[in-house]
ZAMARGU-4260 file (C-alpha; in steps of 0.2 Angstrom, whole numbers, plus 5000, padded with zeros to 4 digits):
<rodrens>
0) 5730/5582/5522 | 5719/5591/5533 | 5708/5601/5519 | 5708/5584/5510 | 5698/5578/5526
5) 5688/5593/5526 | 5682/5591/5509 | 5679/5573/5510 | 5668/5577/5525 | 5659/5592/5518
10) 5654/5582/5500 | 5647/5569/5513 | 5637/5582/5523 | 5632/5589/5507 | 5625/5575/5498
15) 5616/5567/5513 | 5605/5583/5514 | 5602/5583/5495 | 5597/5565/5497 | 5585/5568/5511
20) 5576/5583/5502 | 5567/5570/5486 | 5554/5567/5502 | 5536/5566/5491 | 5522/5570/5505
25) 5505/5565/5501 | 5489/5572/5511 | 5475/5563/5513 | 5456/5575/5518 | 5441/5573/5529
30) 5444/5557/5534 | 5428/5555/5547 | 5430/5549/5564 | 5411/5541/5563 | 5401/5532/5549
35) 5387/5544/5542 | 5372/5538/5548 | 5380/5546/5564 | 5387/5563/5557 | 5373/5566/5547
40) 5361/5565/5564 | 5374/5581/5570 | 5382/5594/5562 | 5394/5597/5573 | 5402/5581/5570
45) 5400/5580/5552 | 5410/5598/5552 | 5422/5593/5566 | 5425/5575/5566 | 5436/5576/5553
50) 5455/5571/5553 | 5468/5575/5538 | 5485/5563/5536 | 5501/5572/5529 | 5514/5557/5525
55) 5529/5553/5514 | 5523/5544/5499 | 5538/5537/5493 | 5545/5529/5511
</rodrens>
């Protein structure tokens, strides 16, 4: 009775973390933090300013 409790937990554990692997992650680029007619007066900030999003697509 004990392996059969064993098992029953393993096939749980096992199949929640090949579930939680079909995670798509999208990434989104160079979103600016100004409009342009402020980062195109600096180029620092039209380098810089920028900020990339990694997220799951699919949640």
């Amino acid at each position: 009775m004990d392996k059969v409790k064993t098992l029953t937990l393993f096939l749980i554990f096992w199949v929640t973390l090949t579930n939680a692997q079909n995670i798509v992650y999208q990434t989104v680029k160079d979103i600016k933090y100004y409009d342009d007619s402020i980062s195109n007066t600096n180029a620092y900030i039209k380098e810089r300013c920028t900020l990339d999003i990694y997220y799951p697509k699919n949640k």
